[in-house]
N, C-alpha and C positions, 0 to 999 in steps of 0.2 A: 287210374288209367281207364279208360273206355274199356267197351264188351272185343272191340277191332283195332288193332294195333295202328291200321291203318286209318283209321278215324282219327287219331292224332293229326296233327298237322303240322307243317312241314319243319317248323323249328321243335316242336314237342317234341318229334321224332329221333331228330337230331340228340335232343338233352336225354331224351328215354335211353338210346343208346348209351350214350357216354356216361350216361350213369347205374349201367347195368345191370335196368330193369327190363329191357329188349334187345332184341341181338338182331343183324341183319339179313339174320337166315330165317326169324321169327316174320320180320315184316316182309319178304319178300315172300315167303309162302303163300301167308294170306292176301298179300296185295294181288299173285299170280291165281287164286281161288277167284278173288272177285272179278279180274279182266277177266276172267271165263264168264262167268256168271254175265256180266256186263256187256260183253263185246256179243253173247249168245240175241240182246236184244237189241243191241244198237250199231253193231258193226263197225266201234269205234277203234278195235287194237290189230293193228297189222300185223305183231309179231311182240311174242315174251320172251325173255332174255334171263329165264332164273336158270336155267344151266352155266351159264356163264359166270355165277355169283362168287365165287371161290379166285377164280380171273380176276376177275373185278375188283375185290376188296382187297387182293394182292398190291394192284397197280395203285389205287385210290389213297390220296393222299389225308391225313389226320387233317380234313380240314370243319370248317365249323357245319356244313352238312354231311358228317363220314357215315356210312351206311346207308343214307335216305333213298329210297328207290323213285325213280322221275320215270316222267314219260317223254319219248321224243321225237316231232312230229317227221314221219317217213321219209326227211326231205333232207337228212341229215347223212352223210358216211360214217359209218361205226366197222369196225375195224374186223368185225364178223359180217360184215351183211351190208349189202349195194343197194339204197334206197330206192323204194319204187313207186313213189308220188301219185299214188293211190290209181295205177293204170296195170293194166293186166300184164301187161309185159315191162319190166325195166328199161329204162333210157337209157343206162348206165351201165359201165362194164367196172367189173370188179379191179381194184387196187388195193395198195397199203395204206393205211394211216385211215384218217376217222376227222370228221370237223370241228371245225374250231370250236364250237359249242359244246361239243361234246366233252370234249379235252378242258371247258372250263369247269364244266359240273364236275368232272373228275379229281380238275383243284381244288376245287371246293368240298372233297370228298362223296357229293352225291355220286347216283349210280345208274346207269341207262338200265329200267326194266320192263320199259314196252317204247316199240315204233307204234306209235299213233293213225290212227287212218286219215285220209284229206281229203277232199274234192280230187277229182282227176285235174293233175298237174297242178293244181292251187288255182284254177281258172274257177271261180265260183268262190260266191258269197255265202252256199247253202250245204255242201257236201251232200247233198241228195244224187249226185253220182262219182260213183267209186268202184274198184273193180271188186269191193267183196259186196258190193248195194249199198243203201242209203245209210250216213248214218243218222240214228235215232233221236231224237231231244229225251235225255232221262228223265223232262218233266211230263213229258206228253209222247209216244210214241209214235204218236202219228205226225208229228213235227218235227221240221230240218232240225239240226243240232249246231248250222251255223258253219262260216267255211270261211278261209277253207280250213284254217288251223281244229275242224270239228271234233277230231277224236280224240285232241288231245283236250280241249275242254269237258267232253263228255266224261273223261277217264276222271278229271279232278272233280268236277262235279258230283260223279256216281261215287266220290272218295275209292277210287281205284289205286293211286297215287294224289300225295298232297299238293305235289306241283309238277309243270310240265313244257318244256320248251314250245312254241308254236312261231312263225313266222308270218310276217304283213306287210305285204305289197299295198294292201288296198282295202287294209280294215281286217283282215285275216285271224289276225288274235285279237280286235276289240269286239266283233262282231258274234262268233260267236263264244264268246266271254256273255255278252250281256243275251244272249238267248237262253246259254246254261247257268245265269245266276251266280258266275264267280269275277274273279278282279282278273284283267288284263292287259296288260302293257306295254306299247309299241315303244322303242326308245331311238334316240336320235339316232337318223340317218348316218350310219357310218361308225359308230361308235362298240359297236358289235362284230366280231370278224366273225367274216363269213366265208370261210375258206371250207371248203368239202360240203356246202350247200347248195342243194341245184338249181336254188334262186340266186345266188350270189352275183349273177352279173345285173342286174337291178339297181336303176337309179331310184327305185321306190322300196324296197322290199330289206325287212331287216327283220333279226333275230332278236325275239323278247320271252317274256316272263307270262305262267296262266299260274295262277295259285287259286286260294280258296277265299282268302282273304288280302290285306294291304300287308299284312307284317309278313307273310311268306311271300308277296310278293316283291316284297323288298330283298328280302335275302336271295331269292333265286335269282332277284335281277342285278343284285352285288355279286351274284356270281359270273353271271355275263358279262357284263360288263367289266368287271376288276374294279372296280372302284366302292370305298365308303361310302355309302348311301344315306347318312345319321338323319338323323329327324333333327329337322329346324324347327324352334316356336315363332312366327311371325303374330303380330299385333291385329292386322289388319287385311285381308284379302280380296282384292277386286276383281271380278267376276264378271266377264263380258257376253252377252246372251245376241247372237247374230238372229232376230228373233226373226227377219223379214224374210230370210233365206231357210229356216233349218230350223223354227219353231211352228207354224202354220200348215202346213201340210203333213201332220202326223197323226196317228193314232189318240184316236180321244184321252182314250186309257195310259196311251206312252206318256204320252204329253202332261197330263195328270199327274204322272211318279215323278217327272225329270221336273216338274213346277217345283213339286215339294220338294224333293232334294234344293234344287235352287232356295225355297223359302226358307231353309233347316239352313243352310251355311248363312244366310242375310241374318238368321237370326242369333248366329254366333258372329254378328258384326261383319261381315261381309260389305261390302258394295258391290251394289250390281248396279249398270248401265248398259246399252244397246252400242252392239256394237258393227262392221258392216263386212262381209267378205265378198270385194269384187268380184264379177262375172262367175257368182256362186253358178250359177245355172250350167255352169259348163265341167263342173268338177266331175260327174260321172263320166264324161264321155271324154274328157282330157286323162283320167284314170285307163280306160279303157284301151284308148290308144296307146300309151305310155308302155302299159303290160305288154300289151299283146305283142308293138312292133320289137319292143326288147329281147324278148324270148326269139323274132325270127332267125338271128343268125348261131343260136344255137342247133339248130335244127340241120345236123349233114342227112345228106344222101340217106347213109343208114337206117336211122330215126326216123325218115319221110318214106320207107318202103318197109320197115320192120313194124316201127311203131304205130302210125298216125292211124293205118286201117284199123290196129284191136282199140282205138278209145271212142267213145261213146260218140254216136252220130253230134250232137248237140258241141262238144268239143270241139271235134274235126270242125264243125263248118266255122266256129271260131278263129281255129287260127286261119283255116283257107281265106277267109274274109279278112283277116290284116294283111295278108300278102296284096290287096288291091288299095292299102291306102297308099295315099297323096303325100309328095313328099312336100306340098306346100300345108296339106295338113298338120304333121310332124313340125314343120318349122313355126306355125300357132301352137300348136302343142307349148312348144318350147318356152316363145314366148310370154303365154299366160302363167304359167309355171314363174317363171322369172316377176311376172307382174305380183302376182302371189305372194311370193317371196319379200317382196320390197314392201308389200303393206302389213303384212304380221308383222315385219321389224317395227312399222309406224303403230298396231295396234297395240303393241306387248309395251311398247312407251306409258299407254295409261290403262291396260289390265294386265295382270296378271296370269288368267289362265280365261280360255274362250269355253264355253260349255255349250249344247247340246243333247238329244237323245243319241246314242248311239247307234240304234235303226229306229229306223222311225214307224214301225207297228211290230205286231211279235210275230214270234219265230212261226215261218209260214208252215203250211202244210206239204209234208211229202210229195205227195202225189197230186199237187197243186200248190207248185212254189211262187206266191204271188203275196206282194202286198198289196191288203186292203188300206188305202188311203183316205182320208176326205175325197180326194179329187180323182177317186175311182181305181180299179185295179187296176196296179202295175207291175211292173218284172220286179223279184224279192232282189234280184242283182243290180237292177238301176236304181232301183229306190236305195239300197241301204248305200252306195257308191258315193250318192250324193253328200252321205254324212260323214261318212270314213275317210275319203279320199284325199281331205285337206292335209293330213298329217300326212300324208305320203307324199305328196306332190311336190311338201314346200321341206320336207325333212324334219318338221319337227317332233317332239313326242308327243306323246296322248295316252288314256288310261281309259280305261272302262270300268265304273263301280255297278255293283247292282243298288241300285235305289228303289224295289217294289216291284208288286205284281201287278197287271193289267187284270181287264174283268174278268177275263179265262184264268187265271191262275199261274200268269207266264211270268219270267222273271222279266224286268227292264232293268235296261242297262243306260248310266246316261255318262257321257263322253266329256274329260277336262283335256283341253290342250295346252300345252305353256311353249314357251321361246324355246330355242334349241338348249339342248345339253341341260334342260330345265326338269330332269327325271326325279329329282331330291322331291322339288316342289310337289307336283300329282302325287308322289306318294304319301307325303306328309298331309295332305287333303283328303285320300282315301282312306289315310290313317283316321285323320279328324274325324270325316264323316262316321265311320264304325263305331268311333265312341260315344256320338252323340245321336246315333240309330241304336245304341246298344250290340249292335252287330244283326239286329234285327231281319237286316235284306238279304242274308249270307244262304248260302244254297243249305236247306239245314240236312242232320245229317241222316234222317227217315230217307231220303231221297233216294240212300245205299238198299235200304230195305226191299223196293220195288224188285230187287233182280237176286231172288232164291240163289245162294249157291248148292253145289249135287255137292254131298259127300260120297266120297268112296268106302267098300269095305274087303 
């Protein structure tokens, strides 16, 4: 066993348990030492849940994650506590019952032991604003951590927990997935109930899986999902590279990782060919609209006099500025969306899975969230939009692996998408890749070392 219980990962944990060599009073001690330690530098955990642990292992069913402590990104109802979507005051008023996702970790025997922190409301690509500050990149401190699903990849990254629920509207768990160096995975639209999540009314936004690696990310996402997840062997995989839209304008160094990943699957027999995504150019700003006017008619009276003044100037002028779109804009909206849609059915006829970087330069700076691009600095939210957004728009899935470092030391992350209900596939591909990288890209586990925990005495 490792020197940290929670340095296992997230099936380990599982078998350590049930074979009683750890107990889930053992790993959630420790796991509740390190979000201390953790959240002290990066302001990734909104709330710990180890008083609750005796509750919990009550209700939690003997399933094949029983014990395992997750994290859950603040955007979820638990059944103690009214989520607060990383903004100083709650949207939300307290009830019974706890969300769907919740309620499936618990079939699954895992155990909610941290809300996660976000971008205020999930509006942002970077979580560099939150009502407790910025969260931190545990590779770099002085970098975003990725958003908005941020705190919940920082917690698995800094091995806080081995896996952790996060939600993506619009790249939200691939994004920062590949900033903190772990696997991430949006799954089809629809196929994840989203009942007691405050995105739930979302034609774009769905509930998926952040682990450390492909194999817990399989199990977490079998647990969301309900469904067997088995690994296929396939003969032959073709691999479609949208090189005009979504390889040219990127970070010399991103570009660079997401090549070799490309060259490493060609060289395990792969085909790769170009392939084309209409009116690419308009996916961040079809994203944007998509969010923003969704979210309008959640917003009563109350929320627009209680809430909207305590969030961040930068927020506010966000949604105030969707309240002035066009509703012949929305009605393009719509239709590219549907355009979208009808030509991934024509491209998934002769690929497989479409690839990309994931964002397309690394994880920007705090206090200057901006990508640097070839064709000069732009917004870290319109740039990564442009790469994320396809899987959201058209409902299909996508994954994020970390395939390398850039020349700063940063992790890259590069993006597979496949046809709908296609989630077996990516995973059996991030499985591939791990074993033919050795697991080599995997966020290693010094990374926990950076963040001293204080003993008591």
């Amino acid at each position: 066993m490792t020197s940290s219980p929670q340095d296992l990962g997230l099936i380990d944990q599982a078998a350590a348990i049930a074979a009683g060599a750890l107990t889930p009073e053992e790993l959630f001690a420790a796991a509740s030492r390190r979000a201390a330690a953790v959240h002290r530098e990066t302001n990734a955990v909104s709330a710990v849940f180890e008083g609750d642990l005796s509750a919990q292992l009550e209700a939690a069913r003997r399933g094949p994650l029983f014990g395992v402590p997750c994290g859950v990104k603040d955007m979820f109802a638990i059944d103690w506590r009214v989520p607060e979507d990383g903004t100083p005051l709650p949207a939300h008023t307290g009830g019974s019952g706890e969300a769907d996702a919740v309620t499936a970790l618990r079939r699954a025997g895992a155990l909610p032991l941290l809300a996660t922190n976000l971008h205020q409301l999930g509006i942002g690509t970077t979580s560099h604003i939150t009502a407790l500050g910025p969260i931190r990149n545990p590779w770099d401190l002085h970098r975003c951590a990725g958003g908005s699903s941020g705190g919940s990849a920082v917690a698995v990254a800094a091995r806080v927990v081995a896996g952790a629920v996060g939600t993506d509207a619009a790249g939200s768990i691939r994004i920062p997935a590949s900033y903190c160096g772990i696997v991430g995975l949006k799954p089809t639209w629809g196929t994840v109930p989203v009942g007691g999540y405050t995105g739930s009314y979302s034609s774009m936004g769905v509930v998926g899986p952040m682990a450390r690696d492909a194999r817990d990310c399989r199990a977490l996402a079998a647990a969301l999902l309900g469904v067997d997840l088995r690994v296929e062997r396939r003969e032959r995989l073709r691999i479609g590279l949208p090189r005009a839209s979504h390889w040219t304008d990127v970070d010399p160094g991103v570009r660079a990782r997401c090549e070799s990943a490309v060259d490493i699957f060609a060289a395990a027999s792969a085909e790769v060919s170009e392939t084309e995504i209409p009116g690419a150019g308009h996916l961040a700003l079809a994203a944007m609209v998509t969010t923003g006017t969704e979210r309008l008619p959640q917003l009563d009276r109350r929320w627009m006099v209680t809430v909207l003044p305590r969030l961040h100037p930068s927020v506010r002028a966000i949604i105030k500025t969707r309240f002035d779109l066009s509703a012949n804009l929305l009605q393009r909206v719509l239709r590219f969306r549907s355009l979208l849609r009808h030509a991934l059915a024509g491209a998934f006829r002769h690929v497989d899975v479409i690839a990309m970087p994931t964002a397309p330069a690394s994880p920007p700076l705090v206090d200057r969230p901006r990508a640097e691009l070839p064709s000069g600095s732009a917004s870290a939210d319109a740039a990564a939009l442009h790469f994320s957004s396809l899987a959201n728009l058209t409902g299909i899935p996508a994954i994020s692996i970390p395939c390398g470092l850039d020349a700063a030391g940063l992790p890259v992350g590069i993006s597979l998408h496949a046809a709908w209900g296609r989630e077996d596939l990516l995973l059996d591909l991030a499985e591939q890749f791990e074993r033919l990288t050795d697991g080599s890209y995997l966020a290693p586990a010094n990374l926990a070392a950076r963040f001293p925990e204080r003993t008591t005495r």
